[in-house]
OpenMM code with the backbone's topology and positions (N, CA, C; nanometers):
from openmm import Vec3, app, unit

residues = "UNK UNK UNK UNK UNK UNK UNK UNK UNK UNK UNK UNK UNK UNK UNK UNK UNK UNK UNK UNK UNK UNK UNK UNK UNK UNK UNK UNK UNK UNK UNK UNK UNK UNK UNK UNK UNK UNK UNK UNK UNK UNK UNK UNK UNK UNK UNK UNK UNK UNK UNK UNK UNK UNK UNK UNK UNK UNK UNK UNK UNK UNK UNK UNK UNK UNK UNK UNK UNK UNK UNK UNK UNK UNK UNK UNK UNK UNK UNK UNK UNK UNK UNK UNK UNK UNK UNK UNK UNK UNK UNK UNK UNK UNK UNK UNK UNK UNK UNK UNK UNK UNK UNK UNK UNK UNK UNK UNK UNK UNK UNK UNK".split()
positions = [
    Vec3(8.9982, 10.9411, 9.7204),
    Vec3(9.1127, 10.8679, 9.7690),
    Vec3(9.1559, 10.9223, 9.9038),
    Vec3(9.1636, 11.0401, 9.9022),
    Vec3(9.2135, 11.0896, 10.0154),
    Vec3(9.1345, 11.0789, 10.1585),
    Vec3(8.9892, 11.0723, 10.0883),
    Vec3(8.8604, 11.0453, 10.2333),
    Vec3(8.9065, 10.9033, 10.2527),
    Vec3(8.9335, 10.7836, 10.1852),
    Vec3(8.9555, 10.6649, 10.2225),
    Vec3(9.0804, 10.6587, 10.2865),
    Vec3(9.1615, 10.6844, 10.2849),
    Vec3(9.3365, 10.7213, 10.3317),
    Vec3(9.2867, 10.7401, 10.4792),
    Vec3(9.2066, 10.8337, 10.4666),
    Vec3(9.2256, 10.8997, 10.6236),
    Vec3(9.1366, 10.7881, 10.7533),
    Vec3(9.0594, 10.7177, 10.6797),
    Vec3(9.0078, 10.5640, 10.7266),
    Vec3(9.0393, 10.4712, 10.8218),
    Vec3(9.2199, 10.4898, 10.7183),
    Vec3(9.2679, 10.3537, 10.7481),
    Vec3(9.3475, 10.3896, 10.9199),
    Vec3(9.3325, 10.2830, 10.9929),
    Vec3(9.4049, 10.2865, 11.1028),
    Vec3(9.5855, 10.2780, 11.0477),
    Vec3(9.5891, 10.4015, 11.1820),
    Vec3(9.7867, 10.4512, 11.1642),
    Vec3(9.8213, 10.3596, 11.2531),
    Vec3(9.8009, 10.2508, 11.3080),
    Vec3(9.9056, 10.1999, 11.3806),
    Vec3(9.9112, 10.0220, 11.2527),
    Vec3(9.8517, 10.0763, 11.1616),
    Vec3(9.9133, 9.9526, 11.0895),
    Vec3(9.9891, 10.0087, 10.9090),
    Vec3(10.0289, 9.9359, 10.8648),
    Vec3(10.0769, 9.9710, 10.7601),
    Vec3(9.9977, 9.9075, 10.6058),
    Vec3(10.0028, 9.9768, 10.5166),
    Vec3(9.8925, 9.9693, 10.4068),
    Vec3(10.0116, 9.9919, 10.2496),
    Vec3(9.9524, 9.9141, 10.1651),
    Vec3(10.0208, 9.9312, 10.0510),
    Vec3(9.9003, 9.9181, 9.9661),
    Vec3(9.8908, 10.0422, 9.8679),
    Vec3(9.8102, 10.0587, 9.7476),
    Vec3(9.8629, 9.9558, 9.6335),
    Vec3(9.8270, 9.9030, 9.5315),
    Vec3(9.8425, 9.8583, 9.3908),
    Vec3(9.7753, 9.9019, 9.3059),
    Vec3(9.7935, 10.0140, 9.2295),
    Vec3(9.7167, 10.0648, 9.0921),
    Vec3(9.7091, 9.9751, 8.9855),
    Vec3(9.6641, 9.9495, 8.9057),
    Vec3(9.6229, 9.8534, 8.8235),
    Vec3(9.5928, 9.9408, 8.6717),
    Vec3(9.6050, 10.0462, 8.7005),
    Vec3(9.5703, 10.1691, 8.5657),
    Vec3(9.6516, 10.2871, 8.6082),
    Vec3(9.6435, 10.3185, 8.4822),
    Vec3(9.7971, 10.4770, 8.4589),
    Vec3(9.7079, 10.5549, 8.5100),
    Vec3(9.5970, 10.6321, 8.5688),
    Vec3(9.4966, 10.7673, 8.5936),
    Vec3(9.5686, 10.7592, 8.6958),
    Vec3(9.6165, 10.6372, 8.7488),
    Vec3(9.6319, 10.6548, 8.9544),
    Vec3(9.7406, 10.7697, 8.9325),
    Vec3(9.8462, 10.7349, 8.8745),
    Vec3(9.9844, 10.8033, 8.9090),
    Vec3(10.0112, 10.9306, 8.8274),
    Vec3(9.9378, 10.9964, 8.9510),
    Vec3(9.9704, 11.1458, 8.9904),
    Vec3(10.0604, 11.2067, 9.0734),
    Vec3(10.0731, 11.2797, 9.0517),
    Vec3(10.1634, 11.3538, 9.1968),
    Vec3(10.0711, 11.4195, 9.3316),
    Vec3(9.9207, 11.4235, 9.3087),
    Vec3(9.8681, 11.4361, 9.3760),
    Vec3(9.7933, 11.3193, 9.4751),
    Vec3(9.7949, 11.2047, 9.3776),
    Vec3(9.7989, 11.0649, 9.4549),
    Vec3(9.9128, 11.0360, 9.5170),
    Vec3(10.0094, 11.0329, 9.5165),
    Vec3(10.1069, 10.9912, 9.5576),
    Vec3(10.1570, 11.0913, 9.6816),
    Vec3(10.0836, 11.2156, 9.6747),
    Vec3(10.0612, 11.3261, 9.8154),
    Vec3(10.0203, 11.2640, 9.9217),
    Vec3(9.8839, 11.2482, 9.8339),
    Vec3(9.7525, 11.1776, 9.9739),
    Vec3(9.8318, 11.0345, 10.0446),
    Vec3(9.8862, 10.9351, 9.9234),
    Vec3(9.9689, 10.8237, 10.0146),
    Vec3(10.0913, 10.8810, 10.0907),
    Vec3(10.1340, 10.9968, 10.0530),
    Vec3(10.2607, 10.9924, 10.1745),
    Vec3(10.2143, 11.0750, 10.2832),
    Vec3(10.1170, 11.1295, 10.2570),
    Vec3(10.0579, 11.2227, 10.4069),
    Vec3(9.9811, 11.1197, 10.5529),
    Vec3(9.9391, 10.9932, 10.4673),
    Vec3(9.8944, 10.8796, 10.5557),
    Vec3(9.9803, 10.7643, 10.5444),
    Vec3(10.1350, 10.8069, 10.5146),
    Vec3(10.2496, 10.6991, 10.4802),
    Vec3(10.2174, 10.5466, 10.4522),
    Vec3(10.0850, 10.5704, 10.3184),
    Vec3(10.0615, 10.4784, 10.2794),
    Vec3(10.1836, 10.4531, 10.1514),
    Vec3(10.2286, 10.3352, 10.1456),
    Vec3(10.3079, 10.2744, 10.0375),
    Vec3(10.2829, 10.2879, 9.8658),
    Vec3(10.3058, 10.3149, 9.8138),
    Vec3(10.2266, 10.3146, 9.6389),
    Vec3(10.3254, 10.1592, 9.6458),
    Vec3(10.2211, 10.0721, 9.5985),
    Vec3(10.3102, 9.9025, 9.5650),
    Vec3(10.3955, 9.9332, 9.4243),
    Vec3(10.5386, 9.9136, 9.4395),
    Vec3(10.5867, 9.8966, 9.3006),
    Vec3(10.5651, 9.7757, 9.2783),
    Vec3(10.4891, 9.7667, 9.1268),
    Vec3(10.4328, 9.6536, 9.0526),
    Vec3(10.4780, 9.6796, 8.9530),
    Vec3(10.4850, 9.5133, 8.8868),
    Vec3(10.5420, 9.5157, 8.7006),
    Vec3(10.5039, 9.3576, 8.6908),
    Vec3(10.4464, 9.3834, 8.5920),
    Vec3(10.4003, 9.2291, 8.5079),
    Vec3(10.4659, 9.3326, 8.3639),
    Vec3(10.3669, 9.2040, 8.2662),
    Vec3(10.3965, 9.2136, 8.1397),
    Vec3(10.2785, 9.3131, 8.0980),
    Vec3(10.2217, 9.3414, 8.1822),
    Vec3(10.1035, 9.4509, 8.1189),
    Vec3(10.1293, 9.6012, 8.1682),
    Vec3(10.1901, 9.6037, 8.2579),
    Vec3(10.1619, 9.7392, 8.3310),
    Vec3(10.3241, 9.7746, 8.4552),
    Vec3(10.3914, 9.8469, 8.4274),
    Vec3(10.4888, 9.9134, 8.5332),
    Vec3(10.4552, 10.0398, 8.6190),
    Vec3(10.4275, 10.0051, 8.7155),
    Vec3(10.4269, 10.1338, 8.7959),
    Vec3(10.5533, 10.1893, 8.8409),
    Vec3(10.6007, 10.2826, 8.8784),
    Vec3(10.7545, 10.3823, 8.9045),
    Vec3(10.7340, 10.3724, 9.0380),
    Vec3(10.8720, 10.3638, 9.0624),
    Vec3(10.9181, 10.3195, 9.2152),
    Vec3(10.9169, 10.5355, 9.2680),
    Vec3(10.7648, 10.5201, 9.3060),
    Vec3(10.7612, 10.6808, 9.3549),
    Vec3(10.7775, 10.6138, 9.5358),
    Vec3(10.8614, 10.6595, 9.6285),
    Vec3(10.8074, 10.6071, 9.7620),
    Vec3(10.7341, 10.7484, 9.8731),
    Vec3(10.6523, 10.6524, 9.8698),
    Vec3(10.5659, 10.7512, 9.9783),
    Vec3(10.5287, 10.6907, 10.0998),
    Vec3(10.6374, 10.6259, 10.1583),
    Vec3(10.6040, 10.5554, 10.3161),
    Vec3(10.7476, 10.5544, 10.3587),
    Vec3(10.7354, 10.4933, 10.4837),
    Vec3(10.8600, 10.5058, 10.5488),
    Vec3(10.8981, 10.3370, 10.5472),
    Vec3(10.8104, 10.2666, 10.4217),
    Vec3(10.8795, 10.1193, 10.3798),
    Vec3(10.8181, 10.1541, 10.2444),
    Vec3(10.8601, 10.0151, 10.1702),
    Vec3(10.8603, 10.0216, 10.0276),
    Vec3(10.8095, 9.8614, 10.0020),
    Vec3(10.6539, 9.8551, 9.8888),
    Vec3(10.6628, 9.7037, 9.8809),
    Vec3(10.6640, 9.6951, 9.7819),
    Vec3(10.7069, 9.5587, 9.6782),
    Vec3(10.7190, 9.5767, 9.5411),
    Vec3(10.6698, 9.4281, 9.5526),
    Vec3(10.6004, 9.4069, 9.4050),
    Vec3(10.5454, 9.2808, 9.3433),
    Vec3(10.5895, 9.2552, 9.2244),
    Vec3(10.6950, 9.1957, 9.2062),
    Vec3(10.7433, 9.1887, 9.0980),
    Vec3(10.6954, 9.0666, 9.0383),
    Vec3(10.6259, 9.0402, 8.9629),
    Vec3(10.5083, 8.9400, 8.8491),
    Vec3(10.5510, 8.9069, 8.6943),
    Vec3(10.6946, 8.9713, 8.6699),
    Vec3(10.7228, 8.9044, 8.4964),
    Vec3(10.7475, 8.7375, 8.5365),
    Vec3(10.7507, 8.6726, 8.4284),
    Vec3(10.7349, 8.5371, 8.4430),
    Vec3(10.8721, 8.4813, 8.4401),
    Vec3(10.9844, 8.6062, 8.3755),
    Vec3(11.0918, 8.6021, 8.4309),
    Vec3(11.2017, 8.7188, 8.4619),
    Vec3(11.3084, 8.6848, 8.5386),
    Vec3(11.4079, 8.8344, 8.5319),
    Vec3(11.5388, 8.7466, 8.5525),
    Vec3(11.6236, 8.8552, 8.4089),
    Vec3(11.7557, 8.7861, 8.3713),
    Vec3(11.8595, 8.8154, 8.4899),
    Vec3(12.0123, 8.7212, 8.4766),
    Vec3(12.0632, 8.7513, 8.5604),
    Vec3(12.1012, 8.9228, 8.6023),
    Vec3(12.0963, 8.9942, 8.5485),
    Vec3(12.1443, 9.1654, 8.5333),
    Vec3(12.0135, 9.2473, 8.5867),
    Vec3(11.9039, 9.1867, 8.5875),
    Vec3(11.7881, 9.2260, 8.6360),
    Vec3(11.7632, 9.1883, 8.7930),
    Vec3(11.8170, 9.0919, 8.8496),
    Vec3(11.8266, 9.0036, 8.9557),
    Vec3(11.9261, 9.0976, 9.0411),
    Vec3(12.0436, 9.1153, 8.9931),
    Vec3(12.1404, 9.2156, 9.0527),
    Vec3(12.1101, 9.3153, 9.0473),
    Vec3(12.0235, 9.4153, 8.9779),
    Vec3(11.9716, 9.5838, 8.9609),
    Vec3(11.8894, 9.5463, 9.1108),
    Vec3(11.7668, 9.4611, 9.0826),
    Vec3(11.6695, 9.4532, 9.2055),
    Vec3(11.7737, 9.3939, 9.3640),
    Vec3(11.8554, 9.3358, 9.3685),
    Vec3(11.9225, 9.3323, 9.5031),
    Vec3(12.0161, 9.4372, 9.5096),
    Vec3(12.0846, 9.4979, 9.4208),
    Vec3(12.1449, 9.6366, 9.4495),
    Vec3(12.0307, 9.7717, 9.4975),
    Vec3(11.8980, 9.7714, 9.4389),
    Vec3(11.8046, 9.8615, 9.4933),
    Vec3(11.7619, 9.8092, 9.6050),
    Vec3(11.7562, 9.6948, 9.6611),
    Vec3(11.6661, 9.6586, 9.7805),
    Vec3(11.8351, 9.7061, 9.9044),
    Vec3(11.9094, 9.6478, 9.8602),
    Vec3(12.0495, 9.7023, 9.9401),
    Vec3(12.0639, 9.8738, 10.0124),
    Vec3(12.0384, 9.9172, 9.8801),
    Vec3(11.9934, 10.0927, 9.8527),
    Vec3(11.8924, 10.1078, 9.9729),
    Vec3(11.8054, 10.0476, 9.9681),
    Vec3(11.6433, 10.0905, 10.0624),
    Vec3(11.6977, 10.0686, 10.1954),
    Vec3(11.7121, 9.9567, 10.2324),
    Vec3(11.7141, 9.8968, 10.3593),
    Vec3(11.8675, 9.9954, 10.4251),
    Vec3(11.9864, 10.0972, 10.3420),
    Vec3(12.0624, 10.1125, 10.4124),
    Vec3(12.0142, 10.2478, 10.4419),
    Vec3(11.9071, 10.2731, 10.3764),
    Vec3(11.8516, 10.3935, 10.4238),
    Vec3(11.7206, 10.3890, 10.5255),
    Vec3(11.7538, 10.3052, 10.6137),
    Vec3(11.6593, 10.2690, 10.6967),
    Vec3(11.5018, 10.2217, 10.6728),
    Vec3(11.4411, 10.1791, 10.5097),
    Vec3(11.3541, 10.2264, 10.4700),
    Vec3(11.3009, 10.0058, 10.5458),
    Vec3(11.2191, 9.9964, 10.5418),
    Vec3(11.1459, 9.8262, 10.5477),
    Vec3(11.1239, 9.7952, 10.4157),
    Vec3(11.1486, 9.7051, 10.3882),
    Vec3(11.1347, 9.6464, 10.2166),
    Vec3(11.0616, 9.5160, 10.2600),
    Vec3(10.9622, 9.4731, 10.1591),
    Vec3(10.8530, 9.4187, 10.1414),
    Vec3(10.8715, 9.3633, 9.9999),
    Vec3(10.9398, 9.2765, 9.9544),
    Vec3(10.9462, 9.2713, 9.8016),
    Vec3(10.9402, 9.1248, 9.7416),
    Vec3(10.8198, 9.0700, 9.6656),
    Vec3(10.7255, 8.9639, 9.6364),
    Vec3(10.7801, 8.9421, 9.4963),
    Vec3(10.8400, 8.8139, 9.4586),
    Vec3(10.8265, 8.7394, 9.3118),
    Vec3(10.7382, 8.6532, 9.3206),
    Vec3(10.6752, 8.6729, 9.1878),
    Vec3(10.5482, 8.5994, 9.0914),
    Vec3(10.5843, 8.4266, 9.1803),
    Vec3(10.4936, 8.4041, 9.2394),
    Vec3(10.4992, 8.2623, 9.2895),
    Vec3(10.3924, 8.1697, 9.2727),
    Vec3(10.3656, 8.1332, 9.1202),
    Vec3(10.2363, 8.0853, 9.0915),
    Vec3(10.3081, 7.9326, 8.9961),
    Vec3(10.2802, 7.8962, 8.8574),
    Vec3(10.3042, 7.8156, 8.8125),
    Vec3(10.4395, 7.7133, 8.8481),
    Vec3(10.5483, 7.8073, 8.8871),
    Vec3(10.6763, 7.7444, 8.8753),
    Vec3(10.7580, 7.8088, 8.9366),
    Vec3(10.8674, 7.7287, 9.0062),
    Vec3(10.9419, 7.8021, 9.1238),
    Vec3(11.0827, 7.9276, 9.0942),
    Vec3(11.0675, 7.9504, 9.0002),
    Vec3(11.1255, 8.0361, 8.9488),
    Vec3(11.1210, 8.1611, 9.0616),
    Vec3(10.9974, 8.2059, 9.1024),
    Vec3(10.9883, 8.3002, 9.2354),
    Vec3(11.0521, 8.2984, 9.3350),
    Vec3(11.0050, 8.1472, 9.3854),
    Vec3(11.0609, 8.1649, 9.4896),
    Vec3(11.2692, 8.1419, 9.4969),
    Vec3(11.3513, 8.1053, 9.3609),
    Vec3(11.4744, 8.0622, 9.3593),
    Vec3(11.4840, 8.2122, 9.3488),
    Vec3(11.4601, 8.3274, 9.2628),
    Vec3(11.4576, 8.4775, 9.3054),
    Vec3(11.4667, 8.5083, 9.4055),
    Vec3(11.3409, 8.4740, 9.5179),
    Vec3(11.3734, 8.5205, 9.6417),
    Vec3(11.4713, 8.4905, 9.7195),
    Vec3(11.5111, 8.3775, 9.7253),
    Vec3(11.6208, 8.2751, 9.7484),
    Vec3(11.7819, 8.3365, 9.7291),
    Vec3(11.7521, 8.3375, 9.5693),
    Vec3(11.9020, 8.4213, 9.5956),
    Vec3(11.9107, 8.5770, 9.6221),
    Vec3(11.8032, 8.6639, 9.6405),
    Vec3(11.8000, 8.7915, 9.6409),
    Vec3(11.8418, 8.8026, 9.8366),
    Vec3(11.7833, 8.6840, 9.8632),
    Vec3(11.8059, 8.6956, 10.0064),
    Vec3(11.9220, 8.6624, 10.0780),
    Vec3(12.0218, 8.5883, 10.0212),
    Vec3(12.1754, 8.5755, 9.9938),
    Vec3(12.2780, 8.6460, 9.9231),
    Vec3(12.2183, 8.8196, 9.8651),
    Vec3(12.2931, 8.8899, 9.8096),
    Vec3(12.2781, 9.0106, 9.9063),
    Vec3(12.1768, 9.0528, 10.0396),
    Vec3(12.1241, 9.1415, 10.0703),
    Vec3(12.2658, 9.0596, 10.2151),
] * unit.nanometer
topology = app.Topology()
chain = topology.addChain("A")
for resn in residues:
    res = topology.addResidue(resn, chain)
    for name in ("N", "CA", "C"):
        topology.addAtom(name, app.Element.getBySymbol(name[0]), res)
């Protein structure tokens, strides 16, 4: 991981997505903040990765098929959190069958 890290060109920005629990180490999550690569916070119904940040932005993919109103307000109170700490937020709802995603993004972008 770390020979591929060092690869990637620094004048652009990169976000990992683990897809399996082996990734999240503390020693992975070294190698991404030493090449201020992003660890993607991801969550479906199969798999949550932990909002570890190791860049100087943060991207998240959020993929449940849904999130209640109290879940909607946690995620625009944390994206509020990021951005007042100067951080770039990058943050994706599930936009596949039904527009449910994008009315998420919609109002997340009228609470920020």
């Amino acid at each position: 991981m770390r020979d591929f890290l060092e690869l990637l060109p620094s004048d652009l920005r990169f976000s990992v997505e683990f897809r399996h629990t082996s990734w999240l180490l503390p020693s992975v999550y070294a190698a991404l903040s030493k090449q201020n690569v992003s660890l993607c916070v991801a969550e479906s119904e199969k798999l949550e990765i932990p909002e570890v940040i190791t860049a100087d932005f943060v991207y998240y993919r959020l993929r449940k098929p849904e999130y209640s109103e109290e879940e909607r307000k946690l995620i625009a109170e944390r994206a509020r959190e990021l951005l007042s700490q100067g951080k770039d937020l990058y943050l994706f709802f599930k936009h596949e069958e039904t527009p449910e995603g994008a009315l998420y993004a919609e109002e997340l972008a009228s609470r920020l």
